[in-house]
N, C-alpha and C positions, 0 to 999 in steps of 0.2 A: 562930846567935845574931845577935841585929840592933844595926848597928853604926851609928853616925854619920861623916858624912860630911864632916869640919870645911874641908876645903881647897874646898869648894863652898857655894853659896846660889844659890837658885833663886828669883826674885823676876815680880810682874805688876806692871805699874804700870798703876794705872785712874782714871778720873777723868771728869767730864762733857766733853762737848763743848769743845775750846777752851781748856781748862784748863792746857794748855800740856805734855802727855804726852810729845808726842813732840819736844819740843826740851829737854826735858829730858833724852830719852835720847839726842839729840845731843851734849852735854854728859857726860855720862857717858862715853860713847866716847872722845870729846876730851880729856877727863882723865886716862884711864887707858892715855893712850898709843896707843890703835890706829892713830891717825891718824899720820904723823909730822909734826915742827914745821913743816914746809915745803908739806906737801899743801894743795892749793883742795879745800874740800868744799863739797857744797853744802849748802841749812839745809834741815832736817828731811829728813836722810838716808833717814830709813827709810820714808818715804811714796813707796814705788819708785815705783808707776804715775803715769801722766801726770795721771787724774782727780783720785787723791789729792793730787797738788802742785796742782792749779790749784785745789782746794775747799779746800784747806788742811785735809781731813780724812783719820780712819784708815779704810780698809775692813777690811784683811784684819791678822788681831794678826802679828807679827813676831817673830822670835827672832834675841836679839842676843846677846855674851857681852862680857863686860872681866874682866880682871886686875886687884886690890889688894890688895897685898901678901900673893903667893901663892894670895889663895882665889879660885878663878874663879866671879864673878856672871852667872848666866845671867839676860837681861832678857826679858820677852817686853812689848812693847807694844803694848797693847790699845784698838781702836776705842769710842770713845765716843758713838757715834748709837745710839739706838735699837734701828735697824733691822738694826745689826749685833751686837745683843745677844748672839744664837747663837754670835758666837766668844769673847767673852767668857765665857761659862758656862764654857764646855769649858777653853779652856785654865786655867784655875783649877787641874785638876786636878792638873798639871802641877810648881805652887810649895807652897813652905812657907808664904810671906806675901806681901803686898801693900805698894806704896810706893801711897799715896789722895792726889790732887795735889788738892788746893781750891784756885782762883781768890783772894786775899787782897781781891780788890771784892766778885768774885759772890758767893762763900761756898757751901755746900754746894745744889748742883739737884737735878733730878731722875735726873738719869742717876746723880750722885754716891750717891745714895740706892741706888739699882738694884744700882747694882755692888758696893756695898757691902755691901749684904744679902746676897750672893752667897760673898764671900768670909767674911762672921760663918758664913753659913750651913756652909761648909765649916773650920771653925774654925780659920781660918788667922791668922797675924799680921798687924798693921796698922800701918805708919809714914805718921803724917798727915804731909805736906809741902806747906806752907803757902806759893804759890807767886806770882810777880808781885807781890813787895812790893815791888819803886821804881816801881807802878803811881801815880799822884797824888791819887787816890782809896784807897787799898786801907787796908784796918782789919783788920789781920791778927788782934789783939785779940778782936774781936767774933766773926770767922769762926772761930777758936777755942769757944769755947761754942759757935756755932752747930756746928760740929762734936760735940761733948760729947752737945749735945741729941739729934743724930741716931743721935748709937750707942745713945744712952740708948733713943728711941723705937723703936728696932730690936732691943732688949732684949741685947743686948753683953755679955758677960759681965765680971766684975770684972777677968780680966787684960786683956780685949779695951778695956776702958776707959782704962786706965792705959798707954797707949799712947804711947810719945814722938813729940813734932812736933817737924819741922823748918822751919825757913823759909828760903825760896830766892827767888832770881830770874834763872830757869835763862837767859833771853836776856840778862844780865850772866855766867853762870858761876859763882855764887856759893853760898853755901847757911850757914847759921849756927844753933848753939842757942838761940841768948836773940840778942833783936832790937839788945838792944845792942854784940854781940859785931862785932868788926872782922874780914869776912872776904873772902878773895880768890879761895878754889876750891870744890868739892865736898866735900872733905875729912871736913866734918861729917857728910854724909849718906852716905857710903861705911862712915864708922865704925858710924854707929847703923843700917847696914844689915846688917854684918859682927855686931855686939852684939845686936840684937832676933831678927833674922830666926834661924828654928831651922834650922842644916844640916839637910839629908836623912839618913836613916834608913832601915836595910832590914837583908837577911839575905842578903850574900851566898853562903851554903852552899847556898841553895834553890835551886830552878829558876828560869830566867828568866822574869820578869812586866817584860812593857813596855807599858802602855796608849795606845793612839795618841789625841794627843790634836788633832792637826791633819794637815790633809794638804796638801802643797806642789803645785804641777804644774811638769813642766818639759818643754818639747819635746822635748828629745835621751834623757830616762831614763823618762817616763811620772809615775808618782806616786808622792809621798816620802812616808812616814807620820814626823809627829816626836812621839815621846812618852818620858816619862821610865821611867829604870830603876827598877822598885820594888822586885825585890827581884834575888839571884844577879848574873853578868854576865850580856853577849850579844855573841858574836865573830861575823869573819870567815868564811864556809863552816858555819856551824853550821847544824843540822838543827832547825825550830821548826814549832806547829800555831799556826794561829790561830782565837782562838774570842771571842765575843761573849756579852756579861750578855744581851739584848736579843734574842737568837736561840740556843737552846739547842741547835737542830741543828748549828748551823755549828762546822767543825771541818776547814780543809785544813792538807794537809802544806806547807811551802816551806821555801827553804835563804834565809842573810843571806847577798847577795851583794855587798852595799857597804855600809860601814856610817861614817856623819860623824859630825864634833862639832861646836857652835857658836866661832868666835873673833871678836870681834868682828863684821864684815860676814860673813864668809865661813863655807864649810862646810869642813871640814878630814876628810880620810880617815885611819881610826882603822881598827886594827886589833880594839880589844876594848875596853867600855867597862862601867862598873860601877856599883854603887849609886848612885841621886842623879846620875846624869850624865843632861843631856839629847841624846838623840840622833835622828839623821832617817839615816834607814832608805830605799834605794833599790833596784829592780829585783822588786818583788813589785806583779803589775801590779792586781791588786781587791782593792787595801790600803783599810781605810773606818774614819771616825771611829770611835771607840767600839769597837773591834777589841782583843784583846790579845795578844800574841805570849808563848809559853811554851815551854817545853821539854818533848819530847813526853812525857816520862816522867810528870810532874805538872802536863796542862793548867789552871789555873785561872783564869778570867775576871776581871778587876777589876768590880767594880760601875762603873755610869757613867749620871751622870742623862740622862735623854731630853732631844735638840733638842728648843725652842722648836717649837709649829706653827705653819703661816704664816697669816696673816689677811686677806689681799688678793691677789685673782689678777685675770690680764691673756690676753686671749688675744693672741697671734703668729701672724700668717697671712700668705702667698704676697704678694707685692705685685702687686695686678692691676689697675692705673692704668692711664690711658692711655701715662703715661709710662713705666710701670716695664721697668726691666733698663737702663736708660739710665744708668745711674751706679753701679749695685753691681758688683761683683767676683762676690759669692755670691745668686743670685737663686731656687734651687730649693729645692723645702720638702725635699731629700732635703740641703743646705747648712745650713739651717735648724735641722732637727734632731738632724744630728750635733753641729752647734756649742749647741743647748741641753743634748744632754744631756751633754756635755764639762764643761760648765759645771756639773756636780752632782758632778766629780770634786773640788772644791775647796769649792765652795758648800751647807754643806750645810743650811740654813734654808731652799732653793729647793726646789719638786717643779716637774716636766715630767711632762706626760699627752697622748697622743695623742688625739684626739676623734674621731667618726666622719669628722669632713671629710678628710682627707690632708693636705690644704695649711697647717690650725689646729692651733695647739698649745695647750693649756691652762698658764698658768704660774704660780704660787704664789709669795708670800713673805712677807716680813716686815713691809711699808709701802713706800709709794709711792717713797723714795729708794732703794730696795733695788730694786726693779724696774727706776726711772729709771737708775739708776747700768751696770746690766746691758745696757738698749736703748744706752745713751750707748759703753761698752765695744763691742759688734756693731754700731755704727757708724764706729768710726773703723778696725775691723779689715776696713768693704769689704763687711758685709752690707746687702742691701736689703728691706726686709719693711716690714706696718704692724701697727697695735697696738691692741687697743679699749679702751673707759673700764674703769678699776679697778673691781672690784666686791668687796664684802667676802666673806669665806669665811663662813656662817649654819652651826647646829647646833639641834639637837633635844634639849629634854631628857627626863625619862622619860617626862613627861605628853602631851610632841606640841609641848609650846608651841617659836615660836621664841625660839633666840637667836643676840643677835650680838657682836660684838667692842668692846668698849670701851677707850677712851682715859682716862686722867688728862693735862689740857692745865694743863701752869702759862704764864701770860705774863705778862711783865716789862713795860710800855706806860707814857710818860708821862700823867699824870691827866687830861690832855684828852682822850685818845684810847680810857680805858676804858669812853665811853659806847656808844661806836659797836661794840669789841670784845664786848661785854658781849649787844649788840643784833643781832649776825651770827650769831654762836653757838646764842643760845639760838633763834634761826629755824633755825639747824641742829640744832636737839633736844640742844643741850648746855645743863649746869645747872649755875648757880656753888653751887660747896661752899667757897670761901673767899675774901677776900678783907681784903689789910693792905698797908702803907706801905711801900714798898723805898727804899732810900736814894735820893738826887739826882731827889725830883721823879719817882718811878715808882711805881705802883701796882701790884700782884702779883697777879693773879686767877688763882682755883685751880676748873678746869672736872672735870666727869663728861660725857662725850661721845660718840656711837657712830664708832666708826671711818670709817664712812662717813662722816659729818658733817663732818671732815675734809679728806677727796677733795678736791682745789681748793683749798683755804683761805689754802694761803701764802701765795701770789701777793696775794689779795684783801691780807689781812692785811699785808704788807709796804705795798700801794697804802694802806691806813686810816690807817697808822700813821707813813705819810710815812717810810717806812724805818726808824724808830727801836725799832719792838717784837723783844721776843726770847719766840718759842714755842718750849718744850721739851713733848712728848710721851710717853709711855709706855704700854706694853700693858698693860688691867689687867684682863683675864681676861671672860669674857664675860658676858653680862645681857640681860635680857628684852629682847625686838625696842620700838623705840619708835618709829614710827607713818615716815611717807612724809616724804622733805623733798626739796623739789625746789631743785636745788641752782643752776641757771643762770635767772636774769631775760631775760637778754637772749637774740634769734635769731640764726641764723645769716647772711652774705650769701652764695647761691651764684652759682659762675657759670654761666653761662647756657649759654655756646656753649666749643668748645677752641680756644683760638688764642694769641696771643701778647698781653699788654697793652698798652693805647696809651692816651695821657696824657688824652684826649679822652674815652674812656668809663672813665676811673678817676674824672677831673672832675665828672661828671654820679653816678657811682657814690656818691662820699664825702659826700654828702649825705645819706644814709640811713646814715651808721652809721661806724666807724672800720675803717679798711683794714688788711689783713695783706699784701698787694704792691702795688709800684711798677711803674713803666712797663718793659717790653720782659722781662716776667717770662715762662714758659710755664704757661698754667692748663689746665683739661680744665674741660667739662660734667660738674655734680656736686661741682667742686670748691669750699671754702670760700674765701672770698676778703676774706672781715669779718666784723664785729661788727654786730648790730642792737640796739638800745637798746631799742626798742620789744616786743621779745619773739617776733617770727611770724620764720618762714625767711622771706627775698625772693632773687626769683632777677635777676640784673642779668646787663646782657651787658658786660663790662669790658673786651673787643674793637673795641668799635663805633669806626667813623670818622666823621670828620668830612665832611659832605654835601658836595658843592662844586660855586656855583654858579658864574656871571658874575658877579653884583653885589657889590659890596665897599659893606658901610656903615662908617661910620666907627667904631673901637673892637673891630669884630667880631675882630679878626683879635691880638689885645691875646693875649701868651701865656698859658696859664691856670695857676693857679697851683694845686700839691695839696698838702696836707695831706702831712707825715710820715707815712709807714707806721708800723704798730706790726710790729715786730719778734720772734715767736715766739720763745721759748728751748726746748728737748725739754720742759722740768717744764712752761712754763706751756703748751704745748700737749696733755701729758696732764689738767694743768688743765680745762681748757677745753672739751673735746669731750664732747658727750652720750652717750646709749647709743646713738643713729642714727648716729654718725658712727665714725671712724677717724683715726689720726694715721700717716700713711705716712712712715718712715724712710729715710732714703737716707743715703750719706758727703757727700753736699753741701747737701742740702735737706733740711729737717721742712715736709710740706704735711698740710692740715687736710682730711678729704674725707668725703663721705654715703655710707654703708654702698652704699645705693643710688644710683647715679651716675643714670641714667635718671628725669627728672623725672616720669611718666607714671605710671613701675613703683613711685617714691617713693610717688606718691600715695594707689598702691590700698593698698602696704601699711600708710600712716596711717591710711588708715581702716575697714582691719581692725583 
């Protein structure tokens, strides 16, 4: 018979981008004692990897747990980009309800939207928490209704409506019911988390059902499946088959050979754990999302919606520069490809395809910072390889016609600058479906746009908008192919000859266009070395010296003076590269280079 599970709650917290998720579940932690008085922590704990503290973003969601008074809240905090949509889906499955963080300026985005349809869809609870109210701007007020409105338009049902808000300002530690209330800690929102959120619910007389709803990696054990107990227990040495909604064949024997629980930071070894507990699961080595584990007597599969598919793919090939193996650790496509497909133990919005070449990989995902975020991880771990332009993933529908991947684009741009955004766009085949007044002097434009159309765009878009714009994006399913845009004005500058640069033919070089190296750089023939304004490739020799006679006129010999380089970042150089070219990764360098290095061999193949 199916029991409640009152000394647990199992909670997601989701939110747009920025909205402040994961320093609220700093906060949370801090409150409920995990830490003790005296510990140095650092802010936003839970964003382990290096990438994610320097972007100040979530990739991968987290599972945390805290104590209040007795009932133990298991948290899972959830990435709010986009492109990491896929872990959010899944772990949904996971809780009863959702804590929804809104910004008390921005008020409800587009991610807030996404995520939210996500958890109405699986009809789980929602405590709004109304976040960054000692922002100087913030109108918590308003972003209330604007909240309202958005459950409304996503058709919310009458309990999902009547949802209690809380208002915080998790970088104070603070959180209150009514705005006027004088408050010092979390208090409030531990309670209407313990009061709204439904404990978990099962039967523990059944057989074990645990649906994995993430999977961990670790060097020393392989891979950890975490997913909650739905129904029975599941011990130490027990005998379990695992089987999949998704694959009706699939059915292996394996034995639980370690089995954790979350405590705050940590994993903690449990002997046996039960309805409503979340647990991670070790030493079952092709444990995969979407999996359920059961006891062999009564296998039965949990239902489990399908990953997102990816919409942009990238090929990964051998690095064959003049330069290459001069700087990587890992330089062979048999390095290459262990390490891509390791990375689908964990990622699972990525596909990896081998091509006829040995050296090329074919690689898939979800949008460009989902890719970038991957090459940028394989570079600091010591791999060296290059990478070609993003291209979107197209489909067929029954008729033959194409299609492809579309975008919903909101941006936030002060009024001066939605001439120009408005005007980039729609040369990229995007179409404004809305447009109204956001508070402080911004105008809101609401785009339909092919995925492609996008490829490159940040960069520009930050250059229009003098840094002040904010694009948020979302996948919004596919639609008819809309016509060719070619996306780069300007050419390339190559270089001519391989050698070293010298101040003397950068001088004579930066004339034609803006430079990406300075003096005593190493270049190769074939390699890019600028910007052309003008639109054609030119080849320059950025080696050359200086002639040297007997005669001295006067002034000749005056030092010469160059221009600042402009400086690549990984994004803006998959930005930037055509389908002729390549962006070559190393642990020390991003160079820019033509498919074809040989100027001769370039030629013929242009004008086939």
């Amino acid at each position: 018979m199916e029991i409640k599970r009152e000394d647990i709650r199992n909670i997601a917290i989701i939110a747009h981008v920025d909205h402040g998720k994961t320093t609220l579940v700093d906060e949370l932690l801090k409150q409920s004692g995990v830490f003790r008085s005296n510990q140095v922590v650092q802010e936003r704990v839970m964003d382990s990897n290096d990438i994610e503290r320097e972007r100040g973003i979530t990739i991968l969601s987290k599972n945390t747990a805290v104590f209040y008074k007795d009932v133990k809240i298991n948290i899972i905090d959830t990435p709010g980009h986009a492109d990491f949509g896929g872990e959010v889906e899944r772990v949904l499955k996971m809780v009863d309800g959702v804590v929804l963080v809104v910004d008390a300026f921005e008020g409800p985005m587009p991610q807030t939207k996404f995520v939210l349809k996500k958890a109405l869809d699986l009809n789980l609870a929602v405590i709004v928490c109304i976040n960054k109210i000692d922002r100087p701007e913030s109108r918590p007020n308003e972003v209330i209704d604007e909240v309202l409105e958005l459950l409304i338009d996503l058709d919310a049902t009458d309990d999902q409506l009547e949802c209690p808000f809380v208002f915080a300002s998790a970088k104070s530690g603070i959180s209150m019911l009514e705005l006027s209330d004088e408050s010092r800690d979390m208090k409030p929102l531990f309670e209407t988390i313990i009061q709204h959120i439904p404990a978990p619910t099962g039967d523990p007389d059944k057989g074990t059902q645990v649906l994995i709803s993430t999977i961990d990696y670790n060097e020393y054990v392989g891979r950890i499946g975490v997913g909650k107990v739905s129904n029975g227990t599941i011990h130490v040495n027990q005998d379990a088959v695992i089987v999949n909604a998704h694959d009706p064949e699939k059915s292996r024997k394996v034995k639980i050979s370690k089995l954790y629980e979350f405590d705050g930071l940590n994993k903690v070894e449990v002997e046996k754990a039960g309805v409503g507990s979340i647990v991670a699961i070790s030493g079952i080595s092709d444990i995969h999302i979407g999996d359920t584990l059961c006891s062999p007597e009564t296998p039965e599969a949990i239902p489990f919606q399908k990953i997102s598919e990816p919409t942009i793919a990238m090929n990964f090939l051998v690095n064959d520069s003049p330069l290459a193996g001069r700087e990587g650790k890992f330089i062979t496509s048999r390095h290459l490809r262990d390490r891509l497909f390791r990375e689908l133990n964990t990622d699972v919005s990525l596909r990896v395809e081998e091509t006829e070449n040995t050296d090329c990989f074919k690689v898939s995902g979800r949008g460009e910072l989902h890719l970038s975020v991957l090459i940028e991880n394989m570079r600091r771990e010591g791999y060296e390889f290059a990478v070609s332009k993003a291209e979107v993933l197209y489909k067929h529908d029954e008729k033959g016609k194409l299609l492809e991947p579309m975008e919903d684009a909101v941006i936030d741009v002060p009024e001066e600058f939605s001439g120009i955004v408005i005007e980039k766009l729609s040369f990229r085949k995007g179409e404004l479906t809305g447009m109204s007044k956001a508070s402080g002097g911004y105008s809101r434009l609401e785009f339909s746009i092919p995925a492609r159309g996008l490829i490159g765009y940040r960069g520009e878009f930050l250059t229009d908008t003098k840094g002040n714009g904010i694009l948020n994006t979302l996948f919004a399913g596919y639609g008819p192919y809309k016509g060719d845009i070619a996306y780069r004005q300007t050419g390339s500058l190559i270089a001519f000859e391989s050698g070293e640069t010298i101040t003397y033919g950068l001088f004579n070089a930066q004339e034609r266009g803006t430079l990406f190296v300075g003096p005593g750089e190493k270049v190769y023939q074939g390699m890019v070395v600028g910007e052309n304004p003008k639109g054609d490739d030119i080849e320059l020799n950025v080696c050359k010296r200086k002639q040297l006679t007997n005669t001295r006129a006067s002034g000749s010999d005056d030092a010469l003076k160059l221009t600042p380089h402009r400086v690549l970042s990984l994004e803006q150089a998959l930005d930037f590269i055509e389908n002729d070219e390549l962006v070559e990764v190393t642990p020390k360098n991003i160079r820019i280079r033509k498919k074809i290095l040989d100027p001769k061999l370039r030629m013929r193949a242009n004008r086939k």
